[in-house]
N, C-alpha and C positions, 0 to 999 in steps of 0.2 A: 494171854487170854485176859482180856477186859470185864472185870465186872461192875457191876452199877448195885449199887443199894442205895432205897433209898427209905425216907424217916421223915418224922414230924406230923405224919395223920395222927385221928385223934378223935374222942365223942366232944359235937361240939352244938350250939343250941343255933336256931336259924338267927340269920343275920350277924353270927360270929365271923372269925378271921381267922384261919391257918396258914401256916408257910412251911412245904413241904421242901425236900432237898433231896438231891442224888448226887452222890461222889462214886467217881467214878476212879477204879481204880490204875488207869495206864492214862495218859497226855492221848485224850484224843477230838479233843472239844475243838481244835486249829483242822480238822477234816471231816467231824460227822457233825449235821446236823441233831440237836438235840429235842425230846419232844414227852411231851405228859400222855398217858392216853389214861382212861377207867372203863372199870368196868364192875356194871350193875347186877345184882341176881337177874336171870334170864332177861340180859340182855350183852349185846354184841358188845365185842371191843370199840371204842372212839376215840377219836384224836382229840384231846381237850386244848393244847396250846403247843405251837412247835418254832424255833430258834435255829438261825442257820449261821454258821460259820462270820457272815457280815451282820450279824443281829440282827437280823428281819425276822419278824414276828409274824405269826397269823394263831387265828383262835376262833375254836367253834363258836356257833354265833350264840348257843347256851350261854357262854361265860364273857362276853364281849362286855368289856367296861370295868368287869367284876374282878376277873384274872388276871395275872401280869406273871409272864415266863419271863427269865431273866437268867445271865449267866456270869460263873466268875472265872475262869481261864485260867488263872494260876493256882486257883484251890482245887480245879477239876471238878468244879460241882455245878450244876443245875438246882435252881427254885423254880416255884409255885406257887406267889401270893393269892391267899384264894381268899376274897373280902367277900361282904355280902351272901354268907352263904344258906341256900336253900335246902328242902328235903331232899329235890332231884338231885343236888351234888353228892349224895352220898354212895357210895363204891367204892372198890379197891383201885387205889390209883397206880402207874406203874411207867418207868423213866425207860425212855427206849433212847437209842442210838442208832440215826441211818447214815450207812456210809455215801457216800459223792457216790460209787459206783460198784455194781458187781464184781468179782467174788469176793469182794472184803465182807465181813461181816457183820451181819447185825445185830446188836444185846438189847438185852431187855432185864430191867430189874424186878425184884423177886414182889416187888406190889407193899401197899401201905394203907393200909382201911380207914377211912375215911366217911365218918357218920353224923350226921345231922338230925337232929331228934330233939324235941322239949320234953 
């Protein structure tokens, strides 16, 4: 059973920098792609930034420029440099894992709040 926590949210002022992290606890970074999503009081879950196995990247177009997912393979952790940050970035952010294929499964970590406020 895989789990992911992950750490490093934070109260932070606009236009500060955090770098959030997920370690995950089984070797499974070499099959699932890795991915950030948040999520805001009443509003849905989003995909913020996601990492595949070849390190292709993609990122809501919100955080394009700002963000940078990134991963380290042998620590089994996933980042989240998140620069430039605005009021909208703030929600609980939360490290998921999708597998290549059905019925392997999917996790998802337990979330990291994440606030922007002067």
């Amino acid at each position: 059973q895989v789990q992911l926590v992950e750490s490093g949210g934070g109260l932070v002022q606009p236009g500060g920098s955090l770098r959030l992290s997920c370690v995950a606890s089984g070797s499974i970074f070499r099959l699932y792609a890795m991915g950030w999503y948040r999520q805001a009081p009443g509003k849905q879950r989003e995909l913020v930034a996601r990492i595949t196995t070849g390190d292709n990247t993609n990122y809501a177009d919100s955080v394009k420029g700002r963000f940078i997912i990134s991963r380290d393979v042998a620590k089994n952790t996933v980042y989240l440099q998140m620069n430039t940050l605005k009021f909208e970035d703030t929600a609980v952010y939360y490290c998921n894992a999708d597998p290549p294929y059905r019925p392997l499964p999917e996790y998802w970590g337990q979330g990291t709040q994440v606030t922007v406020s002067s």
